[in-house]
C-alpha positions in Angstrom: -43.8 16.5 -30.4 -47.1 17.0 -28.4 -48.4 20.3 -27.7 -49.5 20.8 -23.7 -50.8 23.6 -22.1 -48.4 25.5 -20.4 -48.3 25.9 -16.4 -46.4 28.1 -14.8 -45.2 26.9 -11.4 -43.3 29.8 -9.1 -41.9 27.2 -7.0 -39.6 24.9 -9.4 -38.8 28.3 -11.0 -37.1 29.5 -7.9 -36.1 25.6 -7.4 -34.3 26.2 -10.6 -32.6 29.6 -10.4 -31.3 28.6 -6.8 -29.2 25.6 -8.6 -28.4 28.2 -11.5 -26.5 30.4 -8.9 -24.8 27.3 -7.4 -23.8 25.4 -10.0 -22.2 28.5 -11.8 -21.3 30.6 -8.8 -23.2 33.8 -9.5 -23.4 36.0 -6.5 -26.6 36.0 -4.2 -26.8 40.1 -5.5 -28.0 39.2 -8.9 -31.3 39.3 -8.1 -31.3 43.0 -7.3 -29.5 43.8 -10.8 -31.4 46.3 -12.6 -30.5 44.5 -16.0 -31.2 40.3 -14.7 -34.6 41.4 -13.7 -35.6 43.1 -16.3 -34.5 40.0 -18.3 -36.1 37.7 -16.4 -39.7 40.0 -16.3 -39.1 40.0 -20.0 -39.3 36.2 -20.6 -41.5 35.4 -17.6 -43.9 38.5 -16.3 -45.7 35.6 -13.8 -42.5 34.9 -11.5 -41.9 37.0 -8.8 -38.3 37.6 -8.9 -36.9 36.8 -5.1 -34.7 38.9 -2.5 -31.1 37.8 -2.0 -31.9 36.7 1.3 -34.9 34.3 0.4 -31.9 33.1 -2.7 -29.5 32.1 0.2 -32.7 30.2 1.7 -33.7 28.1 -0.9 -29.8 27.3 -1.6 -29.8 26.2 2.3 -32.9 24.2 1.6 -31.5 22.7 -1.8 -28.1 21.4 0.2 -30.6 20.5 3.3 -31.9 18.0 0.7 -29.4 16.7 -0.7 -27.6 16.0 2.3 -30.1 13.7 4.3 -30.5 12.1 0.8 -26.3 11.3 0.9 -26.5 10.5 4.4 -29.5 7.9 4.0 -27.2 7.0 1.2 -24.0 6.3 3.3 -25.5 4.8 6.4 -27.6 2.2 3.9 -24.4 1.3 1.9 -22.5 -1.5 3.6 -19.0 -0.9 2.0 -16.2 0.7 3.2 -15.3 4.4 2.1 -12.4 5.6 0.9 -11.8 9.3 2.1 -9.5 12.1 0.3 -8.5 15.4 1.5 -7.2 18.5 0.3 -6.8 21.8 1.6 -6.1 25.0 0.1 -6.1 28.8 1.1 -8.3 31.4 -0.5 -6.3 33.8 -2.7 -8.7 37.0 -1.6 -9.0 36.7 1.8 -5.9 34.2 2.6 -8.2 31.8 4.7 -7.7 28.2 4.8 -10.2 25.6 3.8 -10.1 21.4 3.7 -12.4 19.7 1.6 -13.0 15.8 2.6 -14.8 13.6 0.2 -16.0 10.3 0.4 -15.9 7.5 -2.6 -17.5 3.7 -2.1 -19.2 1.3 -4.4 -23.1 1.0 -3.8 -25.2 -2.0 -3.7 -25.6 -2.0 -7.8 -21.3 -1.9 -7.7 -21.5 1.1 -8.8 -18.7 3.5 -7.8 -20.0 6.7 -6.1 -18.1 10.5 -4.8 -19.7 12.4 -2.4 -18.2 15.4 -0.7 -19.0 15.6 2.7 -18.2 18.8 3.9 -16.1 22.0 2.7 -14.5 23.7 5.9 -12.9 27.0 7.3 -10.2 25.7 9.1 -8.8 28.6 11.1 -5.0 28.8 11.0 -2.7 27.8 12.3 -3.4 24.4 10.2 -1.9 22.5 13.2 -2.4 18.8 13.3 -4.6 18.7 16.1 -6.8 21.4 14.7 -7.1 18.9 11.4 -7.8 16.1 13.2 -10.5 17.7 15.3 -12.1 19.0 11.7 -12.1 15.1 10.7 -13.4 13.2 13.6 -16.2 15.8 13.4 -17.2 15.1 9.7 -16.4 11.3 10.4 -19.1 10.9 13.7 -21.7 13.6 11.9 -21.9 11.4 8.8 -21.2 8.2 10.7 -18.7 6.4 8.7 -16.0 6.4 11.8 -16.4 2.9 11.2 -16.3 2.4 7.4 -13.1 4.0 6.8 -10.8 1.9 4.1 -8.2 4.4 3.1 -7.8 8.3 3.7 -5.1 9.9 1.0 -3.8 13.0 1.8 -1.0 15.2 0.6 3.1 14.4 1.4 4.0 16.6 4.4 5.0 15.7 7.9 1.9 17.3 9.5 -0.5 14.7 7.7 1.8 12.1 8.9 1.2 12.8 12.4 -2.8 13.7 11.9 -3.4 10.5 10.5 -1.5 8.9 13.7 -3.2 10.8 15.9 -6.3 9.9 14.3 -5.9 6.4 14.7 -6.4 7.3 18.5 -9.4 8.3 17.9 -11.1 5.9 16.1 -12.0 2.2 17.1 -8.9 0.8 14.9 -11.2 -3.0 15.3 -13.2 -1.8 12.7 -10.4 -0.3 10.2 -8.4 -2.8 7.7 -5.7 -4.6 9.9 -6.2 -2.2 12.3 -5.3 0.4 10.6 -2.4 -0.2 9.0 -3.6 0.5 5.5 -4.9 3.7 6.4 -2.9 6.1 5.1 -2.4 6.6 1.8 -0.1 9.6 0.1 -1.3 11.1 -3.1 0.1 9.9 -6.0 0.0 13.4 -8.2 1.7 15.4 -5.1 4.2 12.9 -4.8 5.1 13.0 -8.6 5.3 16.7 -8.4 7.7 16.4 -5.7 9.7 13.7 -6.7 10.2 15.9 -10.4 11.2 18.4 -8.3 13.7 17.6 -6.0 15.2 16.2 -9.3 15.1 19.5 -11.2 16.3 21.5 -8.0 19.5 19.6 -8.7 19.7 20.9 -12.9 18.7 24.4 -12.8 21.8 25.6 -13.4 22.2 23.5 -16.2 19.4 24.8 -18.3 19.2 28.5 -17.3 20.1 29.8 -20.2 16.8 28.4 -22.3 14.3 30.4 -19.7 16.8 33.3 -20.4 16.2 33.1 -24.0 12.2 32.4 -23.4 12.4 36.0 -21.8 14.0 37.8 -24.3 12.0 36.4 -27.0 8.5 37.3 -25.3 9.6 40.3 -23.9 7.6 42.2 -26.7 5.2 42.0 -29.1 7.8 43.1 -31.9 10.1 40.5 -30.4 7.3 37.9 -30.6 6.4 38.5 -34.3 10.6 38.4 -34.9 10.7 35.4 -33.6 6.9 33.6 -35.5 8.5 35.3 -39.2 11.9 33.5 -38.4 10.0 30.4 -37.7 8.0 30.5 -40.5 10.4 31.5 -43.1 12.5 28.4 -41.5 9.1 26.1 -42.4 7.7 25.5 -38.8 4.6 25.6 -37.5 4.0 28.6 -35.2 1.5 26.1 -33.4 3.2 26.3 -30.0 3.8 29.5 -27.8 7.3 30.3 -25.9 6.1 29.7 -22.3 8.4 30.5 -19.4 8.4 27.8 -16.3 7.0 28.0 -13.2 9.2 27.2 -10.3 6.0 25.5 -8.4 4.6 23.8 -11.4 7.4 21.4 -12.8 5.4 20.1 -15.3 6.1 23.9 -16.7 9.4 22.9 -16.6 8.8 20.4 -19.3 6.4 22.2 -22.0 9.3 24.8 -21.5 11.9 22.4 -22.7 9.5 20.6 -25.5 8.5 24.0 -26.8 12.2 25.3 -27.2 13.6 21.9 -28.7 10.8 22.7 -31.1 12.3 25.8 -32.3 16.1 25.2 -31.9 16.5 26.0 -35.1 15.2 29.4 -34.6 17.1 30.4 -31.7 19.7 29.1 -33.7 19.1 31.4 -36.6 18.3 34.6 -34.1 21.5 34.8 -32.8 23.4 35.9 -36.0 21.0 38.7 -36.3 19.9 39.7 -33.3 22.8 42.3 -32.0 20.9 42.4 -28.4 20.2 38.8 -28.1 23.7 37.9 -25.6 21.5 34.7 -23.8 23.5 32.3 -26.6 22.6 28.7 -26.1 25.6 26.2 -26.8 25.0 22.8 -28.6 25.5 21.5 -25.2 22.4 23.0 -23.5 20.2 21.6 -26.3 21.8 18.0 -25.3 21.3 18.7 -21.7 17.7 20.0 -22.2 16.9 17.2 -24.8 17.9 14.6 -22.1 15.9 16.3 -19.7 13.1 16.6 -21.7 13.1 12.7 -22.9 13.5 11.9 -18.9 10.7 14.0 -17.7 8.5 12.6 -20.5 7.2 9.6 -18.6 6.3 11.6 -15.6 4.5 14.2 -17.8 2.6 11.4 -19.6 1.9 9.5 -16.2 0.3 12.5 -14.6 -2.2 13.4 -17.7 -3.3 9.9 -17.4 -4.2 10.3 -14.0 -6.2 13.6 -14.5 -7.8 12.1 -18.0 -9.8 10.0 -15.6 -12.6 11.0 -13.4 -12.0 8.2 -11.4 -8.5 6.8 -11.2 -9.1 4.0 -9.1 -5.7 2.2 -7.5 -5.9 -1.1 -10.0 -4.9 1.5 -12.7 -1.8 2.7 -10.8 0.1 -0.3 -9.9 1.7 -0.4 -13.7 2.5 3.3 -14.1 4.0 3.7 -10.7 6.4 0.5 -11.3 7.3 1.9 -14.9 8.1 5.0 -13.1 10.7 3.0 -10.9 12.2 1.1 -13.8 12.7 4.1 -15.6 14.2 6.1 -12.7 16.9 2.8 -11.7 17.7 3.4 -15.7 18.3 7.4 -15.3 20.3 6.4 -12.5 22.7 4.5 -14.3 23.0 7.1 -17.0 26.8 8.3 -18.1 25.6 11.8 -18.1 26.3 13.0 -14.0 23.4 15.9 -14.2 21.0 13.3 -15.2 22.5 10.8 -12.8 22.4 12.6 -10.0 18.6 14.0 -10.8 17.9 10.5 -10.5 19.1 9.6 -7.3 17.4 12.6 -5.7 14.1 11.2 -7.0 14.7 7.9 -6.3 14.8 8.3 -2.7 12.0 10.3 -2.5 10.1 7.9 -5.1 11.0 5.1 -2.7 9.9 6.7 1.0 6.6 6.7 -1.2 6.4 3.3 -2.7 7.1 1.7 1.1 3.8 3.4 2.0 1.6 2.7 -0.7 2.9 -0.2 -2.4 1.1 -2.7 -0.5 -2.2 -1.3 -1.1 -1.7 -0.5 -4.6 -0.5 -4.4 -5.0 -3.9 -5.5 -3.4 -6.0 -4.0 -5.5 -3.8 -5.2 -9.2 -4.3 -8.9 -7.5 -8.2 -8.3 -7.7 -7.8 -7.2 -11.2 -8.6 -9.9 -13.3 -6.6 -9.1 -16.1 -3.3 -9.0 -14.0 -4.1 -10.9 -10.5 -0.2 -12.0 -9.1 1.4 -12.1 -12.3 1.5 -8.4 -12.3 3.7 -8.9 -9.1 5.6 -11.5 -10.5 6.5 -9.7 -14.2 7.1 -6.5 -12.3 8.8 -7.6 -8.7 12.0 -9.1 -9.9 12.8 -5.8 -11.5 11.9 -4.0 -8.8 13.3 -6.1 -5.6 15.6 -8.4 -7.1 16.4 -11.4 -5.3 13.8 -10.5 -2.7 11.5 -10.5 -5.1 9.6 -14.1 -3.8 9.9 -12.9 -0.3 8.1 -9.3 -1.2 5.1 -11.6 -3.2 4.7 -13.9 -0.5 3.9 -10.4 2.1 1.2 -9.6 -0.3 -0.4 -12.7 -0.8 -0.3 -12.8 3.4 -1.5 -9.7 3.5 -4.2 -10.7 1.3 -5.0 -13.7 3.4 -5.3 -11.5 6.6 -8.3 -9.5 5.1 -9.9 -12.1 3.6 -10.3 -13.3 7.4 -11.2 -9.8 8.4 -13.7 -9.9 5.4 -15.1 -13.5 6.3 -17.3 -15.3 3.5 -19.5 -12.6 2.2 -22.6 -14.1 0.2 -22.7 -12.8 -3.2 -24.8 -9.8 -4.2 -26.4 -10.1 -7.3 -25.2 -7.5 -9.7 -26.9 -5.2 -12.2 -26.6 -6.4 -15.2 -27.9 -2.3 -16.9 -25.4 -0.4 -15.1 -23.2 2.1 -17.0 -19.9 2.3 -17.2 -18.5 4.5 -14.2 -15.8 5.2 -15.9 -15.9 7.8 -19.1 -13.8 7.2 -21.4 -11.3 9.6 -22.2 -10.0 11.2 -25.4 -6.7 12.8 -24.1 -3.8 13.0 -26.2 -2.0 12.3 -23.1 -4.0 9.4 -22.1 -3.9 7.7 -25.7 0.5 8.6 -25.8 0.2 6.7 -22.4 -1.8 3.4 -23.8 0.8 3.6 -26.3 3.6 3.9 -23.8 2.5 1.1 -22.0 1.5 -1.4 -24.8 5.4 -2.5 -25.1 5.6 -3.3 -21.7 1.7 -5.2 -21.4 3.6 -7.1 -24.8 6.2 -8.3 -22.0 3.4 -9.2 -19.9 1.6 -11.3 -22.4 4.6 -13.0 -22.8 5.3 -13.5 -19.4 2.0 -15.2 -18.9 1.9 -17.7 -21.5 5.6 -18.9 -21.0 4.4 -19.5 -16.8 2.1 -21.9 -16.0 -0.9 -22.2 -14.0 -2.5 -24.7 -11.2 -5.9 -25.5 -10.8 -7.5 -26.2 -7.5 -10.7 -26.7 -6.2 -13.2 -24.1 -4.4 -13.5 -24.5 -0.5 -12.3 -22.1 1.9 -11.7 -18.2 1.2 -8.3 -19.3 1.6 -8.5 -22.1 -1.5 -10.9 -19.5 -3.1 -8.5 -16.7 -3.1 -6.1 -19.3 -4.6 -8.1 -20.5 -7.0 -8.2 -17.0 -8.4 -4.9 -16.2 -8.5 -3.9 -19.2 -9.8 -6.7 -19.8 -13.1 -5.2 -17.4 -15.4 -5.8 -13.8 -16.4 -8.4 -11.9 -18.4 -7.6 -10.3 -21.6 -7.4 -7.3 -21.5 -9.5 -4.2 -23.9 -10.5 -1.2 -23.6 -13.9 -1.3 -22.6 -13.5 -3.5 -19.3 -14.9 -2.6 -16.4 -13.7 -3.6 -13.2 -17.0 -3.2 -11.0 -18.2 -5.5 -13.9 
C-alpha cells in the first residue's frame, strides 16, 4: 500500500450519502437525528452535515444523471427492447403503482435492464388509464419503435391494454406487426395453473393444515412435538408451516414438511387426548401424490428465480416438461389427481397458445438445440400435427428474417463477462438434475437423426444452413450472447 495525503472533498461526501439513503432506503429525516450526526461529526468534523431538503436535491440530481445517461444509452442502441410490467399496491397507504422496465442487448452483446419509470397509477387501474401510463413512458424514452415483446401478468384487463395499445403505436415497426407482442408471465401463470388445480383438492387434504395448527398452536405444543421427533431419530431441521391460500407454493412445503414427520403425527395421536384432527393412511397417500405432482412446478419456478436473467431460450424445455408431465397426471387412476390435472391443463394450454411461438423462436437460435428441440419435444406435445406445428415456426422464422433483412455482422467483444451469474440454488441444481434424463433423450434423439449440409446464400439458405449443421454441446458455462 502507498500512503497519500488525505483530501477531504464535501461534495462526493454528500455525492455518497445521497446513494447511501437510496440504495438502502433510509428516510430523508436522518439527517436531523440527534444520534446520525453526532456520528457522522465524530468520524468527519470537516463535512457539513446537509438539511433533508438539500438530501432530496442531490437524490433528484443523482437520478437526473443517471437518467440522460440511460436515455443516451437507449436511443444509441440499435436493438429492440423487451419491456416487463408489474404493478402492485402499497400496503400503507393502499395506492397503486406499475413499474415498466426495459431489457436489450448493447452493441458489445451484452444483455442490459433498465427501469424506466416507477409510477402512481391512480385507481381505478382501468385499461385505458394503463395504457395512457405506457404510451407516455414509451414516447418520453423513445423506444415506441423498438418494442420486441411486453410481458405482463394473466388477467383480462392486460389483454385488452395490450390491444389497445397496438392502436397506438406504428405496428410497421413492431415484429409482424405486432403479433408477437404480448407475452404472459411465465411465474404468474404457474401460480395460477397450481392453483386452479389445488382449488379442486382442498378438501382432500384438510385435515394435514388442521393438524399443522394444533401442533403450532403453542410453544409447549411445539417442543411436544421436536421431543417426539427426536426421540423417534429425525432431524428437527424443518419447521411445521401452515399454507397460504395465495401462495401455492406454501401449499407444497406444507405437504413436504408433514410427509417428513408422518411418523410423528403418527406417534402423537395415541398420546395426545386433545389431538381429535387424526390423519388416516389415506390422507398421507393423497398428500404424498400431491406432493410428488407439485414437485416439478416447485422446482421449475426456483429455477426461474435462481437466475437474474431468465432469458426465453431457457424456458422452452421446462415449459414442455411441464406439459408432458401434466398429460401424465391426467391419465392417473387416482380421480383427485386426475381431475387436478385437467383443470390445469386447460389453463396451461390458453398459455402455451400465446407464448409458444415466441418461446420456440428463441430455442431455434440456441445453438445447442436449434429445431431438434421442436422436433424431440413436438410429437409429444402435438402428435400427429406435430410436422405441421414445426413447419409454422420455421415460417414464422422465415417472415422475420425478411423483416430483419441481412444485417452486417458486429464484431463482438471477445472480454465481456458473463451476464449471466451462476447460481448455487438447491433448487436450480435438483432442476439440472431433473432435466439431465430428458437432455439424455435428446442426445439420443440427435445422433440417431441425420443432418443436411447446404451452402450459404440467402438469409433464407442461411437460416437453413443453421438449423440443419448440427447442435452444440452443451455445459455449463455457455453463453448464449457468446
Amino acid at each position: 500500500m502507498g500512503l497519500n495525503a488525505y483530501q477531504f472533498d464535501q461534495v462526493k461526501v454528500r455525492n455518497n450519502l445521497a446513494r447511501t439513503v437510496i440504495l438502502h432506503e433510509y428516510p430523508l429525516s436522518m439527517v436531523d437525528h440527534i444520534g446520525f450526526r453526532e456520528f457522522v461529526s465524530s468520524l468527519q468534523p470537516l463535512f457539513k452535515l446537509i438539511s433533508r431538503n438539500t438530501l432530496k436535491s442531490d437524490i433528484i440530481k443523482i437520478y437526473d444523471n443517471e437518467r440522460k445517461k440511460a436515455l443516451k444509452m437507449t436511443n444509441k442502441n440499435g436493438s429492440r427492447m423487451a419491456i416487463t410490467i408489474d404493478m402492485w399496491t402499497s400496503s400503507n397507504k393502499k395506492r397503486g403503482s406499475m413499474v415498466i422496465t426495459t431489457h436489450f442487448i448493447n452493441q458489445t452483446w451484452m444483455l442490459q435492464s433498465r427501469v424506466l419509470r416507477i409510477v402512481y397509477v391512480p385507481s381505478p387501474h382501468t385499461k385505458d388509464v394503463l395504457v395512457k401510463v405506457l404510451v407516455d413512458c414509451f414516447f418520453e424514452w423513445n423506444i415506441d419503435r423498438k418494442l420486441s415483446t411486453i410481458t405482463v401478468d394473466n388477467c383480462s384487463t392486460n389483454d385488452i391494454m395490450i390491444r389497445l395499445l397496438l392502436n397506438k403505436l406504428d405496428t410497421s415497426s413492431l415484429m409482424l406487426s405486432g403479433s408477437m407482442l404480448h407475452m404472459r408471465c411465465a411465474a404468474h401463470i404457474l401460480n395460477l395453473i397450481v392453483q386452479d388445480g389445488l382449488s379442486l383438492i382442498g378438501d382432500g387434504i384438510e385435515r394435514i393444515p388442521d393438524s399443522m395448527t394444533y401442533w403450532t398452536g403453542s410453544t409447549k405444543k411445539r417442543q411436544k412435538f421436536d421431543e417426539n421427533a427426536r426421540q423417534l431419530h429425525l432431524q428437527c431441521t424443518k419447521e411445521l408451516v401452515l399454507d397460504c391460500k395465495t401462495h401455492w407454493n406454501s401449499t407444497y412445503l406444507m405437504l413436504s414438511t408433514a410427509l417428513i414427520y408422518k411418523d410423528v403425527f403418527s406417534r402423537l395421536e395415541k398420546h395426545e387426548a386433545f389431538y381429535t384432527c387424526l390423519l388416516t393412511e389415506y390422507d398421507w397417500e393423497v398428500a404424498k401424490d400431491i406432493c410428488g405432482r407439485l414437485e416439478l412446478f416447485y422446482s421449475v419456478t426456483e429455477f426461474f428465480f435462481g437466475f437474474k436473467y431468465p432469458t426465453t431460450n431457457m424456458y422452452f424445455t421446462l415449459v414442455c416438461e411441464l406439459k408432458i408431465a401434466l398429460n401424465e397426471c391426467n391419465l392417473s387412476s387416482n380421480e383427485m389427481i386426475s381431475s387436478m390435472a385437467e383443470s390445469m391443463l386447460a389453463k396451461f394450454n390458453s398459455y402455451w397458445v400465446d407464448v409458444n411461438v415466441v418461446m420456440a423462436v428463441a430455442v431455434i437460435l440456441d445453438p445447442r438445440y436449434k429445431i431438434k428441440l421442436l422436433e424431440f419435444y413436438y410429437p409429444n406435445i402435438y402428435g400427429d400435427n406435430s410436422d405441421l406445428e414445426i413447419e409454422k415456426i420455421k415460417n414464422i422464422c422465415y417472415d422475420l428474417l425478411d423483416e430483419y433483412g441481412d444485417v452486417d455482422e458486429s464484431p463482438v467483444d471477445n472480454e465481456r463477462s458473463s451476464h449471466i451469474p451462476v447460481s448455487t440454488s438447491n433448487y436450480v441444481a435438483q432442476m439440472k438434475c431433473r432435466l439431465s434424463g430428458a437432455m439424455s433423450s435428446f442426445n439420443l434423439f440427435v445422433n440417431n437423426s441425420s443432418s443436411s449440409s447446404k451452402k450459404h446464400g440467402s438469409a433464407r439458405m442461411k437460416f437453413d444452413h443453421f438449423i440443419d449443421e448440427g447442435v452444440l454441446k452443451r455445459n455449463e458455462e455457455f453463453d448464449i450472447l457468446a
